[in-house]
C-alpha positions as CSV (number, residue, x, y, z in Angstrom):
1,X,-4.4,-12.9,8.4
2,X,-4.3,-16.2,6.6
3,X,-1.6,-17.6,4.3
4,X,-2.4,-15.8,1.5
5,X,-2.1,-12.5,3.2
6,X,1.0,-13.8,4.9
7,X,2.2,-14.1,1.5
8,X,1.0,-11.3,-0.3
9,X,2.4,-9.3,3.2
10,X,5.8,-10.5,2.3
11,X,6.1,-9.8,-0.7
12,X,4.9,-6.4,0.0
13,X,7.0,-5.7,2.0
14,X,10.0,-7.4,0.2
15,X,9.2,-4.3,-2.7
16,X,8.9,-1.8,0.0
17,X,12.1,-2.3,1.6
18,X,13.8,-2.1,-2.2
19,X,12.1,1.1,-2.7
20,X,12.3,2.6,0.8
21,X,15.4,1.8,2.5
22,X,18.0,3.8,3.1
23,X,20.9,1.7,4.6
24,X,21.9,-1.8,4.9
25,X,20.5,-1.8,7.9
26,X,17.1,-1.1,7.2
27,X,17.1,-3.1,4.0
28,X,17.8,-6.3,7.1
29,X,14.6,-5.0,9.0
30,X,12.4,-4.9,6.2
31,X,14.1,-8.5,5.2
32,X,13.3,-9.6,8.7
33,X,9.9,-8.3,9.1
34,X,8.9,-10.1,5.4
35,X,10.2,-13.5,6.9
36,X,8.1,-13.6,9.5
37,X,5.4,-13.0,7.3
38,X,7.0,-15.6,4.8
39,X,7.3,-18.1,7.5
40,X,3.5,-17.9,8.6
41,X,2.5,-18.3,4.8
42,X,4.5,-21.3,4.5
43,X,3.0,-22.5,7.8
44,X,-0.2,-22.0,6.3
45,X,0.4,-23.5,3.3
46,X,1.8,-26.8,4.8
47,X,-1.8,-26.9,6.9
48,X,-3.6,-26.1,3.7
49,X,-1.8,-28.7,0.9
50,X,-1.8,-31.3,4.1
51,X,-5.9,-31.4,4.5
52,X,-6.4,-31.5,1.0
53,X,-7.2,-27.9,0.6
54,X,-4.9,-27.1,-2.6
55,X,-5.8,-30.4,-4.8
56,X,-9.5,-29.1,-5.8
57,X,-10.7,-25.6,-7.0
58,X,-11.5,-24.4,-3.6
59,X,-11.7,-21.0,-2.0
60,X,-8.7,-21.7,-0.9
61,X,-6.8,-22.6,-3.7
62,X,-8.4,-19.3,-5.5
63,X,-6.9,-17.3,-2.4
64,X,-3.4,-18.7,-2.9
65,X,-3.6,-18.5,-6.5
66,X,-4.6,-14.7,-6.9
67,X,-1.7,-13.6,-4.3
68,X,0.6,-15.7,-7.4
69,X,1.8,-18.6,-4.8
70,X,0.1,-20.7,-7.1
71,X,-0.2,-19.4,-10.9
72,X,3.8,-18.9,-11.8
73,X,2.9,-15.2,-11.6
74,X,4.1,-12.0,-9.9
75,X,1.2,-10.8,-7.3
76,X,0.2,-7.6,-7.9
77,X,1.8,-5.6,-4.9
78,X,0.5,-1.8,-4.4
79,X,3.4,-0.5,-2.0
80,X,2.2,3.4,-3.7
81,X,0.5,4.1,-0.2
82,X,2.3,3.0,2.9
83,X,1.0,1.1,5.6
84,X,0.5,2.7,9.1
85,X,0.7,1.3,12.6
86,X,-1.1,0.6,15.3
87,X,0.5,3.7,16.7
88,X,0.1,5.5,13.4
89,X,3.7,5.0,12.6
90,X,4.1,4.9,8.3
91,X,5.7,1.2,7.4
């Protein structure tokens, strides 16, 4: 994945633990599992904005942009059909 997906991950996430957990402590597992994405993203980003990556229309920039890290904007986040595992295990 790069940043972008890292972000758009997290935030995917983010809306399926609000629509999908049942207790407290699942809503801290999704939580959890999103930061990790949310960490890699900003990991990425830092690489990105620090080679110069972000300062000119690049494919780059476009990637970040149409996840909405960089437009102001919600991403658009399809959470409608669940993620499965690499053991086939629904997210």
């Amino acid at each position: 994945m790069n940043g972008p997906e890292h972000y758009a991950e997290a935030e995917r996430i983010m809306q399926l633990g609000q629509s999908r957990a049942e207790s407290h402590e699942d809503e801290a597992v999704f939580a959890a599992w999103a930061q990790v994405h949310a960490t890699l993203a900003l990991a990425a980003a830092t690489i990105d904005a620090g080679s110069g990556q972000l300062s000119a229309d690049t494919a780059t920039t476009r990637s970040w942009s149409d996840v909405g890290a960089l437009a102001g904007r919600p991403p658009v986040v399809d959470v409608s059909e669940p993620r499965r595992g690499a053991g086939g295990e629904r997210w």
